[in-house]
Every structure is written in structure tokens, then in C-alpha cells.
C-alpha positions, 0 to 999 in steps of 0.5 A: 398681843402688845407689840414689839419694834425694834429701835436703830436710832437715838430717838427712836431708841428713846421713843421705844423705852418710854413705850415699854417703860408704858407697857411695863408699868400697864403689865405690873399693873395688870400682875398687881405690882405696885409700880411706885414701890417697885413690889407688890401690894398686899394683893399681889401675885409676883415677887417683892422688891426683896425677891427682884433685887430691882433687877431689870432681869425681872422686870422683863420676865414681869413683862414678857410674861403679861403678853404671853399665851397660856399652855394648855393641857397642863393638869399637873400643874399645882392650884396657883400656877400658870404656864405661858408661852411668849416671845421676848422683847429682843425678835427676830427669825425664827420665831421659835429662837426667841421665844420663851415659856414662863411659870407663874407661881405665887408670887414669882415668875420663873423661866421655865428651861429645864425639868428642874424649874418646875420641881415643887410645882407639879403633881404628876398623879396620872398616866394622861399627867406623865406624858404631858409633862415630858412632851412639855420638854420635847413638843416642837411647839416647845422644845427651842425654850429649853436650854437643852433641846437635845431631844424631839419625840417622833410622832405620826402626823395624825396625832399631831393637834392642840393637845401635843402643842399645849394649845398653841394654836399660832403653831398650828396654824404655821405648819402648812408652811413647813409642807414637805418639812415635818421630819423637823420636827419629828413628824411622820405622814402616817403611812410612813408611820405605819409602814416602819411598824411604830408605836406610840409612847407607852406610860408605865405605873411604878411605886415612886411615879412613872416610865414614860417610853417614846421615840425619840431622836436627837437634833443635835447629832453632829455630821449631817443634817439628816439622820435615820437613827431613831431611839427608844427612851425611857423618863422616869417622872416622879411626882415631884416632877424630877424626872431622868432618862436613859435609851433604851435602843436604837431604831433604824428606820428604812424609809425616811429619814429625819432631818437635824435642825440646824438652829438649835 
């Protein structure tokens, strides 16, 4: 992991862009840009001068993307890509606010922040494929790097491991600092799970793709921070990773209540 230091004065101002300059041109390096032409050499895996533009935009996608941490649990994903998930060069707290998950296709780095960036880059071919490719948009470990965080799937506790968080072990390991604050998240304790009668998500076949149908609820409802009303929702995923959803009901539950993260 690089590390990243907020700059106040002049100096330090100036300390810390000859430093990132430094690490920049280590990542380009290390991604096989060519750091004199600004592109990449023959061997390269990002984007040419004429792809960037010489943008600084995409330098710190460049950038950002050389400290991240690689998702896993991503198969459908096509042979070349990688997911990583990073924070970016501006921190603060939450961790969670500032951090970003990028795609890294041929010879692009891409933000991945909606379904739609990664059209043309997935093969969604199995049940297992379907239900990581939605929960890529709704885990909690994720859901802030998306532009839309409008929905959280509600899960029991005990299903909650590497795999439902891509492999994001630092978010693991954070949760015994939310004790008592699951429901942020969507987390149930399993006898509450139990005890409102839930189910887990349910993967259908359909001739174009698949349905996945999972309990969700909306952390953006407006009114209060807590709400009971939770809702079963249907994506439709199709190989291509285009993917809609529609409600299909709501559910009240009768003893918890979940609560609406005010962040996001």
C-alpha cells in the first residue's frame, strides 16, 4: 500500500506533488507506460496518449488503480480484466466515501460506477455469475463507489464472509467496529433473520440470461433514519451484463428495523 499525506502549506504542497509525480511515474512503470511519451510501449496494458488526451484525469485513474486491491470472486469477468477496489488521492472519513472500484480492460482503466461500465466486459453464464454480478452493485463493501447507491441487499449475519465482499478483507476486519450497527448495512443477526421467516436470493434461468430476486432496502428513503420497509426486487441480467430492475413487493418486518445511512 502507498501512502497518501494531505498537503496545508506551500511546501509541503510542493513536497507532496514531486512525491506523487515519483509514484506516479513508479505505477506507470509498473502498468507499462512509457513515462517520457506520456502512452504506452508496445507491451502495454493502458490507454495510448490519444486514449488519455494527456489528461490528469487519467492519470489518477493510472494512479489510483496501481495502490488498489484486487476483488475477488469476479468469474464473470472476460480473460484480461481485473476489478480493483482503492481509495483515492483526496481521504478523509468515512473511509468508505472515498473510495473507488476500477476496471482494468486491455489498454483502459475505467471507473466502475454504474452497470453500465462494465457492458462489453462481463459474460454472465451461470446462476453462481449472476448473483456476484448484482451484489458487485449492492454489497456494503461496495456500494458507496457507485454513483447510485440507492439500493443494499438485506442479508443474515452468517452469510456475510469474503465472498459477499469480493475479498475485501480490511472490510472484515472493520466490522467488530460497527457491533450493534450491522442493520447499516443490511445485516441481520440470524435469529432475527430467522425469525422474520426470510429467505435468501433466488437465481432464475431465462432464455436471454437470468432473474435474480433478493431483499433489498433503499438507504436513501427520505423522512427518517430508520425504516422497517423492506423489498423484494428483481434484476434482470443478461449475458452482456446489461442488466434492469423492478420491485416486486414490499416486506414489513416485525422486529427490526434497519436503518438509513445518512452518507450516502
Amino acid at each position: 500500500m502507498l501512502s497518501r499525506t494531505r498537503c496545508f502549506t506551500p511546501i509541503s504542497r510542493g513536497l507532496c506533488a514531486m512525491s506523487a509525480m515519483l509514484i506516479l511515474v513508479v505505477a506507470a512503470t509498473c502498468l507499462g507506460i512509457s513515462p517520457e511519451r506520456g502512452c504506452c510501449n508496445a507491451e502495454a496494458a493502458v490507454g495510448s496518449g490519444a486514449d488519455r488526451g494527456g489528461s490528469s484525469e487519467e492519470e489518477t485513474r493510472v494512479l489510483e488503480y496501481s495502490w488498489g486491491t484486487p476483488l475477488t470472486g469476479v468469474g464473470f469477468l472476460l480473460p484480461g480484466r481485473e476489478l480493483r477496489l482503492t481509495t483515492t488521492l483526496d481521504i478523509g472519513d468515512p473511509i468508505s466515501a472515498f473510495q473507488r472500484v476500477y476496471l482494468r480492460a486491455d489498454r483502459k482503466i475505467i471507473r466502475v460506477d454504474e452497470p453500465a461500465k462494465l457492458v462489453g466486459h462481463v459474460r454472465v453464464v451461470s446462476p453462481e455469475a449472476a448473483l456476484q454480478y448484482v451484489r458487485l452493485f449492492t454489497s456494503p463493501a461496495t456500494v458507496r463507489t457507485m454513483s447510485r447507491a440507492d439500493w443494499i441487499e438485506v442479508v443474515p449475519a452468517s452469510s456475510v464472509g469474503e465472498a459477499f465482499v469480493f475479498g475485501n478483507k480490511a472490510w472484515l476486519s472493520e466490522m467488530p467496529r460497527f457491533l450493534g450497527r450491522e442493520r447499516e448495512f443490511g445485516i441481520l443477526r440470524d435469529e432475527e433473520w430467522h425469525e422474520e421467516g426470510l429467505s435468501g436470493p433466488t437465481v432464475l434461468r431465462t432464455s436471454s440470461g437470468f432473474i435474480v430476486i433478493r431483499l433489498m432496502f433503499r438507504p436513501r428513503e427520505e423522512g427518517t433514519w430508520w425504516t422497517n420497509i423492506a423489498h423484494w426486487v428483481a434484476d434482470t441480467v443478461r449475458a452482456d451484463g446489461t442488466m434492469d430492475r423492478r420491485v416486486l413487493g414490499d416486506v414489513r418486518l416485525r422486529q427490526v428495523e434497519l436503518q438509513l445511512i445518512p452518507e450516502l
